[in-house]
N, C-alpha and C positions, 0 to 999 in steps of 0.2 A: 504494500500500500504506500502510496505517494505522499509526502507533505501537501498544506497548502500552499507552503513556500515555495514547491518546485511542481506543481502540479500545471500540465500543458493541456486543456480539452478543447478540442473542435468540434466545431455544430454544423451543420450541412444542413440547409432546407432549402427543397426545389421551389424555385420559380412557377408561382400557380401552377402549379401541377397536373390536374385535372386540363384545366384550358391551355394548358401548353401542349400537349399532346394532342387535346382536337385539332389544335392549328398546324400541327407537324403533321398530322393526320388527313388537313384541310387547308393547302396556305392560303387560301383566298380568304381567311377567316383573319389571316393578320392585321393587325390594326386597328381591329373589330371591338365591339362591347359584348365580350363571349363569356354568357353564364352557366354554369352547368350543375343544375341540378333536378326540380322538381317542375313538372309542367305548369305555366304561370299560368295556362287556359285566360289570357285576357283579364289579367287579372284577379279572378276570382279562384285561383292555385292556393291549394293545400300546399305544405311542404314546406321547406330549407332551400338554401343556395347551400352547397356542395363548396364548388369554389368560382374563381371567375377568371378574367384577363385583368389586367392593370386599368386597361380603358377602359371596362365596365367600374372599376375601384373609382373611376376619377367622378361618376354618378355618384358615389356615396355607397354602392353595392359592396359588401363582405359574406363571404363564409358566415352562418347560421344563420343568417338575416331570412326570414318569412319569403319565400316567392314573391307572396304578392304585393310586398312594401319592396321587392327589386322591380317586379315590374313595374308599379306606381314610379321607381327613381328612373328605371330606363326603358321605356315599352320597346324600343328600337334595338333592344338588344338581340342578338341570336341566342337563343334560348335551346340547352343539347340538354339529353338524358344522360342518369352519369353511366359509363361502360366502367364497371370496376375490372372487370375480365382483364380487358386492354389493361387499365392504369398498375394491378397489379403484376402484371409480365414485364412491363417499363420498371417497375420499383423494383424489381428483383437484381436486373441489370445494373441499376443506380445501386444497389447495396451490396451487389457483388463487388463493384470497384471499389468501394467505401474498406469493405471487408480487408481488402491487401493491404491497405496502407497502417494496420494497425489490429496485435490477437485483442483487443480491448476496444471492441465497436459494441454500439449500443444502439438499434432501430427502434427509434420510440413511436414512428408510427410510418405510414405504408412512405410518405415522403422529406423524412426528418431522421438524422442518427446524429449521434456522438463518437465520436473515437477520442482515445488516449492518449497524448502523446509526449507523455510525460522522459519516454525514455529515450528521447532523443536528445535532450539535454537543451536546446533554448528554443527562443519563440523566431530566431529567424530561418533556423529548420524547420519548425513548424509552418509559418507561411510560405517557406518552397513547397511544402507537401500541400498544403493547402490552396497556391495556384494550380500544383499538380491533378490534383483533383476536378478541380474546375473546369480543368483540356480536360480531363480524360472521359468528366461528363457529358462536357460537349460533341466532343470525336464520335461516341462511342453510342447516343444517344441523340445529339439535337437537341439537347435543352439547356437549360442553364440552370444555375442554384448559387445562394448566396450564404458564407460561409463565415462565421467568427472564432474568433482562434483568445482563450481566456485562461485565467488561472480556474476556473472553476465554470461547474454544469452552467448555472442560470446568466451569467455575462456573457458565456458564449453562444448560449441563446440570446438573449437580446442584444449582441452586436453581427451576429446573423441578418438581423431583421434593421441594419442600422442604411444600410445601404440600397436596400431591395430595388428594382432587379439585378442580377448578376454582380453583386457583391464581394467585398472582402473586407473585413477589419481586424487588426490582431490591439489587443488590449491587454498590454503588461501588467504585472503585477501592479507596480509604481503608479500606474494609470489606472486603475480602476474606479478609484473614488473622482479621481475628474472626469472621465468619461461618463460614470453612474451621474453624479449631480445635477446634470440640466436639463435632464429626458423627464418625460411627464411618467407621475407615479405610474399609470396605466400601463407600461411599458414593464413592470413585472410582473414576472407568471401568476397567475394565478387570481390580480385584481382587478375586476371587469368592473363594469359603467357604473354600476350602483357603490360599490365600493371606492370608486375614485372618486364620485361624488360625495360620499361621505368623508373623503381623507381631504376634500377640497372645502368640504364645510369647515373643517379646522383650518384651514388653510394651507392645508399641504397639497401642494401644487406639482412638485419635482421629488426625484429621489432623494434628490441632496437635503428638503427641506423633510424628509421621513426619517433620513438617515441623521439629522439631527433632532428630533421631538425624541421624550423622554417615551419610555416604550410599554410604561404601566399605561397612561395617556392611549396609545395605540390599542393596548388592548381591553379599553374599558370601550371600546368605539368598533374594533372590529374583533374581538371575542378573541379566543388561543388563534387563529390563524396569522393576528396583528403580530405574532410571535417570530413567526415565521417571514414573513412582508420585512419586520423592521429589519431585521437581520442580512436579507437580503440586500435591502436599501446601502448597506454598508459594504455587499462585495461577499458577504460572509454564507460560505455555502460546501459544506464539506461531501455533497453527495456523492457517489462514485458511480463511475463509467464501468457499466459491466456488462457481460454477454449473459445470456440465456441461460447459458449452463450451471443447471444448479437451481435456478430461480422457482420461484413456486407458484407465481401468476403472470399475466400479461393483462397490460391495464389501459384503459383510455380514459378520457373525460370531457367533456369542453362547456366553459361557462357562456350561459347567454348574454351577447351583448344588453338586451333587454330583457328581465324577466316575462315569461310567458306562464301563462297557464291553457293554452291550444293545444287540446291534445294531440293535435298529430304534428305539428311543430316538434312537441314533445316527443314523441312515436318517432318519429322521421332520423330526426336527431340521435336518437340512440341505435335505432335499426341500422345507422348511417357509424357508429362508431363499432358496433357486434360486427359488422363485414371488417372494417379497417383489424381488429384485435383478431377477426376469425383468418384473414386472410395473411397474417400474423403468424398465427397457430398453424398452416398448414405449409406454407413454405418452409417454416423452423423443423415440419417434420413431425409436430407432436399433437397429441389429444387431450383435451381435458372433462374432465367429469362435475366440476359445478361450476357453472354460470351465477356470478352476483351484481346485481345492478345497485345504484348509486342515486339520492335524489339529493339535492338539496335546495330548502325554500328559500324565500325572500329573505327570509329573519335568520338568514343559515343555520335553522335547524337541518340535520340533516342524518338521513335515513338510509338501510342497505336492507334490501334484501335478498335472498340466496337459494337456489336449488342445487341440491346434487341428480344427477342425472343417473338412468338405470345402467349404464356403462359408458365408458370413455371413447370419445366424440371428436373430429374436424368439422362434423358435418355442418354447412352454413345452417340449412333448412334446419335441426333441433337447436341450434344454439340463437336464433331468429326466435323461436317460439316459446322458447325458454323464457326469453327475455320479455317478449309481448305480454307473457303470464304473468310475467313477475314488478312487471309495469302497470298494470291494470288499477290497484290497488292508491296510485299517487296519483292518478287521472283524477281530479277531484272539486279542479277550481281552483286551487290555489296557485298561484303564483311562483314559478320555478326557478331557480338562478342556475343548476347549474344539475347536468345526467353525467353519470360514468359508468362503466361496464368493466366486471374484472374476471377474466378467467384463469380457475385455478383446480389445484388437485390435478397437475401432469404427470403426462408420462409421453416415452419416447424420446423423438431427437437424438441426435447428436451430436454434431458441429452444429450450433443452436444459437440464438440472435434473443437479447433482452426488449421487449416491446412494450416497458410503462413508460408514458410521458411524464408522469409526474406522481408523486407519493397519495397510495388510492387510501385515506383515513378520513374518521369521520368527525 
């Protein structure tokens, strides 16, 4: 295990992903306001955005966002069903490159991994490997991906995202806390719209001013999670880059920008994250035997519940139905901030790939 004084972690995350592949798939589609996910029927579309193009982003359209408030921002958009088939054959190839350049790769989801690279010894090897990757995405694929290079998981995630499209940042140790300080609190994992509105009712605006309020304060305001947020705020994050091997779940989650209580918002959304974990679960090789899903409310309270299944499973079709059942029960009205899906009790694998985004507690 690494210090955090010498610890080197790189973030890889594709370039819209989904809509990047229709256009490679489609060039006439370049340039375009290209959405992909739920049919917006004119409007009146059930369902989620998937993901989008950059030029659909410039509408105000994002990933989770309702169909039909994307199509309210963009009716002019080309609107595609998502082909997960395709996206995860393209993600396999992306993770196989990922894979050489380090035994300590971590796929947290079908278009995002972490690798290690602690043992090479500084950050200006790390960003040769880390242009390297870039071509090699390119050549080898046709797409692009934008990459941060950090002493730790969560910076190197969001200096990934510092650049977007086709990015690069590296952020030295030394540099952390200047780079962290000016970016809006939103910009760490984990605190969506409602809670940066509440950390902006106190006035905290940026990392820099989270990483300085006093952390009891934080967490009379956003309960034990503030625990975690502040700490962050400050760089401080000792999580580790690991593979599969060994692990005992595979995990997803994602908060809504807007809490919802539409059930099929709700439905969509998780059915939408059980394929990403499931499609996960079968490339890595392995099966699992209970499916547990994840709610939590506006007031983040927050709920799991769990089936063990009659025998161990890739199959998308039981681990979909699984989950439907096991959803039912939070359909209710209230108000949701935030689904995740965790599959556990494996078996199988071999050479095996870790796939939680982020820590599945409640």
């Amino acid at each position: 295990m690494t210090t955090a004084g010498n610890r080197i972690v790189l973030h890889v995350d594709m370039d819209s992903f989904f809509a990047s592949i229709e256009i490679l798939r489609d060039p006439s589609l370049s340039g375009r306001p290209v959405i992909v996910g739920a049919d917006p029927r004119g409007g009146g579309g059930r369902g989620v955005v998937s993901t989008c193009s950059y030029e659909a982003r410039r509408y105000g359209v994002h990933s989770g966002m309702p169909i039909s408030r994307a199509y309210d921002l963009c009716p002019h958009g080309i609107y595609l069903p998502v082909d997960r088939p395709l996206y995860l054959q393209v993600s396999e190839r992306v993770m196989a490159i990922l894979s050489r350049h380090s035994r300590l790769f971590e796929q947290v989801s079908i278009d995002e991994a972490y690798l290690d690279l602690s043992d090479i010894g500084d950050f200006t090897a790390a960003e040769a490997i880390a242009a390297s990757i870039k071509q090699e995405i390119r050549e080898e694929t046709g797409l692009t991906c934008s990459v941060g290079v950090a002493p730790g998981k969560t910076v190197a995630k969001i200096a990934s995202d510092y650049r977007k499209p086709d990015g690069l940042t590296i952020v030295r140790p030394e540099e952390v806390a200047e780079f962290l300080a000016p970016l809006p609190v939103e910009k760490i994992p984990g605190i969506g719209r409602r809670s940066g509105e509440e950390l902006r009712r106190m006035g905290i605006v940026t990392i820099g001013d989270l990483a300085h309020r006093d952390i009891q304060e934080i967490v009379a305001h956003l309960g034990r999670p503030g625990i975690r947020v502040r700490r962050l705020a400050e760089g401080i994050d000792g999580a580790e880059v690991r593979s599969s091997e060994g692990r005992k779940s595979i995990s997803r989650e994602r908060t809504f920008d807007e809490d919802t209580s539409d059930p099929t918002v709700i439905a969509e959304t998780l059915a939408g994250l059980a394929e990403s974990v499931g499609g996960t679960l079968r490339s890595a090789g392995l099966r699992c035997r209970t499916v547990t899903i994840k709610v939590r409310y506006r007031g983040f309270q927050t709920y799991t519940r769990s089936k063990t299944l009659e025998r161990f499973t890739a199959d998308p079709g039981v681990i979909q139905r699984a989950v439907s059942e096991l959803l039912q029960p939070f359909l209710n009205g209230t108000d949701v901030r935030l689904v995740g899906i965790r599959l556990s009790n494996l078996e199988g694998g071999g050479r095996t790939r870790q796939a939680s985004i982020e820590e599945f507690c409640a």
